[in-house]
C-alpha positions as CSV (number, residue, x, y, z in Angstrom):
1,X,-43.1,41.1,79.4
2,X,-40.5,39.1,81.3
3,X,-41.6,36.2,80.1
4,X,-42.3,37.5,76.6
5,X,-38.4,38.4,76.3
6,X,-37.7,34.6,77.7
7,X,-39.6,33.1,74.8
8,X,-38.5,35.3,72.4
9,X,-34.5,34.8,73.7
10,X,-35.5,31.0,73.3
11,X,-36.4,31.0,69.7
12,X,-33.4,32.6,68.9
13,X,-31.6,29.8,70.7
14,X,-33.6,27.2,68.8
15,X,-32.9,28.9,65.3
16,X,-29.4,29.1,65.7
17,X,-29.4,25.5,66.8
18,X,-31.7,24.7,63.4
19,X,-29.4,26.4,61.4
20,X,-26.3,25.5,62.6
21,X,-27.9,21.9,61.8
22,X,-28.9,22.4,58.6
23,X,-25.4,23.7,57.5
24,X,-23.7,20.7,59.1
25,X,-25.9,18.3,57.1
26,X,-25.3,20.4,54.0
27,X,-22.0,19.9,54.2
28,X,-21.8,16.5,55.0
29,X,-23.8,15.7,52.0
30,X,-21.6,18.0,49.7
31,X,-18.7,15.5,50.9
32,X,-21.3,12.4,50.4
33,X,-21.5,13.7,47.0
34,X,-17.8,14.4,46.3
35,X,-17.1,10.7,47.5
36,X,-19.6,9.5,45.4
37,X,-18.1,11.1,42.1
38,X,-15.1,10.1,42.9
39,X,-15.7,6.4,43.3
40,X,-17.9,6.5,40.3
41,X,-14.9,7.9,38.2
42,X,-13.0,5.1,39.6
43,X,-15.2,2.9,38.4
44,X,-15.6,4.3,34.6
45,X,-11.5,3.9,34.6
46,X,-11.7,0.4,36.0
47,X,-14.1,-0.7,33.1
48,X,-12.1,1.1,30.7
49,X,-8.6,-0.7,31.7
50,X,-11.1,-4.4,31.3
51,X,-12.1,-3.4,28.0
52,X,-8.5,-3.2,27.1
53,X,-7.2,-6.1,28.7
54,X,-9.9,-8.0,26.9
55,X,-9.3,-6.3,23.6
56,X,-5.9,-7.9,24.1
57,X,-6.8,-11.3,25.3
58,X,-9.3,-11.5,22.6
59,X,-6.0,-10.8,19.8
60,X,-4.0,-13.2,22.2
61,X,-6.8,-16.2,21.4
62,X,-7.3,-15.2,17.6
63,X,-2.9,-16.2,17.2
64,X,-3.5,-18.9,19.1
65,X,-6.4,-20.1,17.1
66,X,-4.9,-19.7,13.7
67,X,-1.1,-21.4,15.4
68,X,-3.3,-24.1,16.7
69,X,-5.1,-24.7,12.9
70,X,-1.5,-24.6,11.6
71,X,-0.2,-27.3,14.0
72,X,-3.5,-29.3,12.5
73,X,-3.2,-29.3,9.3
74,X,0.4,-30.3,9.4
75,X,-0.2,-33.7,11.4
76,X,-2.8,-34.7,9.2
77,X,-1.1,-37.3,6.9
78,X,-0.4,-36.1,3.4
79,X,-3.3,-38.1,2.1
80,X,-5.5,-35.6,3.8
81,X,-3.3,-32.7,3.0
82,X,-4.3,-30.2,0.0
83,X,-2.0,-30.8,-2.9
84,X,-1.2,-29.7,-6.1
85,X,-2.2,-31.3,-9.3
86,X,1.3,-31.0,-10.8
87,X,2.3,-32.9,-7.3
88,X,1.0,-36.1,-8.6
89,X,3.4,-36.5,-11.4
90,X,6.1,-37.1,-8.5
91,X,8.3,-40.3,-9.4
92,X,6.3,-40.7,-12.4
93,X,7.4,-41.1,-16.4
94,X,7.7,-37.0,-17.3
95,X,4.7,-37.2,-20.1
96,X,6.5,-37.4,-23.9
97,X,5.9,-34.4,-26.2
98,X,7.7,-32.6,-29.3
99,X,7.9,-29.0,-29.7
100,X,9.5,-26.0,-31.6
101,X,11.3,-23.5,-29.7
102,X,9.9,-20.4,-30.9
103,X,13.0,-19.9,-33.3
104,X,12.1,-23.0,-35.2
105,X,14.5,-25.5,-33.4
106,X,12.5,-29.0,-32.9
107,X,13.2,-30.0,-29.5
108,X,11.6,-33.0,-27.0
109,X,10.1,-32.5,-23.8
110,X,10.0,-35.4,-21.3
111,X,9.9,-39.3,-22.3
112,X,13.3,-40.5,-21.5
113,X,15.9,-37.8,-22.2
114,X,18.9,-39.9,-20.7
115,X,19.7,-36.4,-19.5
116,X,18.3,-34.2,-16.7
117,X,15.7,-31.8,-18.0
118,X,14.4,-28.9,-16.5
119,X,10.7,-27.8,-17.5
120,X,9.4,-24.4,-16.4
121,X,5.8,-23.7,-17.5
122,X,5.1,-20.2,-17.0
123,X,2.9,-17.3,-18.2
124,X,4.3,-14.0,-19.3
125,X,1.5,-12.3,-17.2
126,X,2.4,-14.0,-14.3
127,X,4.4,-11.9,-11.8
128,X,5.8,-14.6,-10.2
129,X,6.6,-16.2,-13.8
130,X,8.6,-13.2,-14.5
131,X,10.3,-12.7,-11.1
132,X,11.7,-16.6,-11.8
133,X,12.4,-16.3,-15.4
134,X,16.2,-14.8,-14.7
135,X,17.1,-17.3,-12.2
136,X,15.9,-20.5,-15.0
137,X,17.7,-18.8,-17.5
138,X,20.7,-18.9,-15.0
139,X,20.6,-22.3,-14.5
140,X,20.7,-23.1,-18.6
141,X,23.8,-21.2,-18.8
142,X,25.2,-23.1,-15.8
143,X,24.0,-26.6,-17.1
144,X,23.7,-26.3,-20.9
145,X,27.5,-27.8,-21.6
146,X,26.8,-30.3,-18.1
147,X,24.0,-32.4,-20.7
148,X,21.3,-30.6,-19.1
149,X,18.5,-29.2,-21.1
150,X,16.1,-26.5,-19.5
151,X,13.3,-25.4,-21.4
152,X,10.1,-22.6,-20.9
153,X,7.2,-23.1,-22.0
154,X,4.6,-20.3,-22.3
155,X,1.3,-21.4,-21.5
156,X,-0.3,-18.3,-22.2
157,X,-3.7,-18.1,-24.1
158,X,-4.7,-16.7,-26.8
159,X,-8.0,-15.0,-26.3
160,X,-9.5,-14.6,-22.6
161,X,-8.6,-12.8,-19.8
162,X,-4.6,-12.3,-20.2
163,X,-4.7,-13.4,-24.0
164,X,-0.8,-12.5,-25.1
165,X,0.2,-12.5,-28.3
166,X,3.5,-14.6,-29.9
167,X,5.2,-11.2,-30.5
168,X,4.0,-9.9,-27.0
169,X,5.1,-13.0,-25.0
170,X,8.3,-13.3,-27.3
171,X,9.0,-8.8,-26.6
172,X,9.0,-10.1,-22.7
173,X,11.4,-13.2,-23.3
174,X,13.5,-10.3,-25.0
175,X,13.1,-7.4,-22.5
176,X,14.9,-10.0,-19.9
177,X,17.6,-11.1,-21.9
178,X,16.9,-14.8,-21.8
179,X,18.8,-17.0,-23.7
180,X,17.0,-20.0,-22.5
181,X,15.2,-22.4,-25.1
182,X,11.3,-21.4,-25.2
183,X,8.1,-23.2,-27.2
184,X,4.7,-21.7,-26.9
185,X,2.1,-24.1,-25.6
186,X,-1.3,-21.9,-26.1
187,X,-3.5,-25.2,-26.5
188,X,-1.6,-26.8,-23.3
189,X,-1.1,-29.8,-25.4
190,X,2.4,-29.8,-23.0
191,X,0.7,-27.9,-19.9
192,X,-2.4,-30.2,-19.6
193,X,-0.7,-33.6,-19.7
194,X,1.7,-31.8,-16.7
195,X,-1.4,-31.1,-15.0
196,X,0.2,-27.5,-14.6
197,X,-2.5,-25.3,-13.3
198,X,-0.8,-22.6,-11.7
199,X,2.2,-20.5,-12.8
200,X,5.2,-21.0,-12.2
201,X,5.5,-24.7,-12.1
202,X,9.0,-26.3,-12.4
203,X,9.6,-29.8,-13.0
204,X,12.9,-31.9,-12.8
205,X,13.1,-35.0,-15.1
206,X,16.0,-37.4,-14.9
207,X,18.2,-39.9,-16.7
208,X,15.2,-42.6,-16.1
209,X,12.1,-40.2,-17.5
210,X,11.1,-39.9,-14.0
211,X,9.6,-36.8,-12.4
212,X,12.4,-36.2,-9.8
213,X,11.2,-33.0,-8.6
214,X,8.0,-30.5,-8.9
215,X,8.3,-26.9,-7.7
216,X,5.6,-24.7,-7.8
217,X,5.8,-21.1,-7.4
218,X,8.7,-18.5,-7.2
219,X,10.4,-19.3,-3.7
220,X,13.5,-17.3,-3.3
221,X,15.6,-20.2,-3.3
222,X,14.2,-21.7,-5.9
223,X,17.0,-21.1,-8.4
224,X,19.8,-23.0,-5.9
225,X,17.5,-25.7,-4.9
226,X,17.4,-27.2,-8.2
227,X,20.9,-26.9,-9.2
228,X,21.5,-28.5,-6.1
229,X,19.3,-31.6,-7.5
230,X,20.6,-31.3,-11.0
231,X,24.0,-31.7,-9.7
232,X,23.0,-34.9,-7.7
233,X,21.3,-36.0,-10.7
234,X,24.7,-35.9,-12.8
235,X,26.5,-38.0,-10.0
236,X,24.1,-40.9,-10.9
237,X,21.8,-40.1,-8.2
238,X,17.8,-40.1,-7.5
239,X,15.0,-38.0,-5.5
240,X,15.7,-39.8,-2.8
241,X,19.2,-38.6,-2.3
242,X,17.7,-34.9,-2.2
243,X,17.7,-32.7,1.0
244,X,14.0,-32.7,1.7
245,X,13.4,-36.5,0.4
């Protein structure tokens, strides 16, 4: 019996030791597992903040790409650069034609005025036409009594996509109280030998017949630049006394 009680005292030892054990390593692997989670969140966030910085470098490299094509394409010489039909008129005899304005006035367009002329081919669909078209008619006010003649020409078609009409493209010339002389060039018996292929397209003949200037488009200082080469034209001057000769 003696010995029985020993044993049985003994196991009771041994099974609190066991389970005092076992709860010990439960609880260290409950912290394993809390450290784990933890550096595995960490983790997840330090991915996250690379994906962003890359997202960034990546719109970082696409600038620098396109300011690096820019920076290209204006070294190459201006052989290799993309230009403009109309372009190639430059210092050229302004191509000889005779017109109507579309009140029945016969008037001549280019050859060798012995004046300054101003020829703005245009298209009464054309936003950009119509945006300009105020600003021309400006300068013939300024200029008409200087010996200057400016002069629009419609180039608008007939049948097609953005066919107008002489009353339609003659209701627009109206609706912007222009005052400017204006011939319709449908056929672009005018247009073609100008090589104007886009809308609007300005050119600036002088004394001599030559194409002093070509300006294509409807920059907002459009209107100032060429008064400011008219009014060098009237002092006796060429193209190559203008700003960005």
């Amino acid at each position: 019996m003696k010995w029985a009680s020993i044993m049985l005292a003994l196991a009771v030892v041994f099974g609190l030791v066991l389970g005092s054990s076992a709860v010990a390593e439960e609880k260290d692997a409950s912290s394993q597992i809390t450290k784990l989670e933890e550096t595995q969140a960490q983790l997840q966030q330090e991915i996250t903040d690379l994906k962003e910085q890359m997202k960034a470098l990546q719109a970082e490299l696409t600038k620098l790409s396109a300011a690096l094509k820019g920076l290209q394409a204006a070294q190459k010489p201006p052989s290799q650069q993309r230009q403009r039909p109309a372009m190639e008129l430059l210092g050229k005899p302004a191509p000889e034609a005779a017109a109507a304005t579309y009140d029945g006035k016969e008037i001549k367009i280019g050859g060798k005025p012995d004046k300054p002329q101003v020829l703005f081919f245009y298209a009464s669909w054309c936003g950009y036409s119509k945006r300009a078209m105020p600003g021309i008619n400006s300068l013939h006010e300024k200029y008409k009594d200087k010996g200057v003649d400016v002069v629009a020409i419609s180039m608008d078609a007939r049948s097609g996509r953005g066919a107008r009409t002489p009353e339609q493209i003659l209701q627009q010339y109206n609706d912007l109280k222009l005052s400017l002389p204006m011939t319709l060039d449908p056929e672009r018996k005018i247009g073609g030998p100008y090589k104007a292929t886009s809308f609007p397209t300005l050119f600036v003949v002088g004394q001599s017949g030559e194409v002093e200037a070509v300006h294509i488009g409807a920059k907002a200082d459009l209107e100032s630049k060429v008064a400011q080469e008219l009014d060098l034209l009237l002092q006796g001057k060429t193209r190559e006394d203008f700003p960005d000769a």
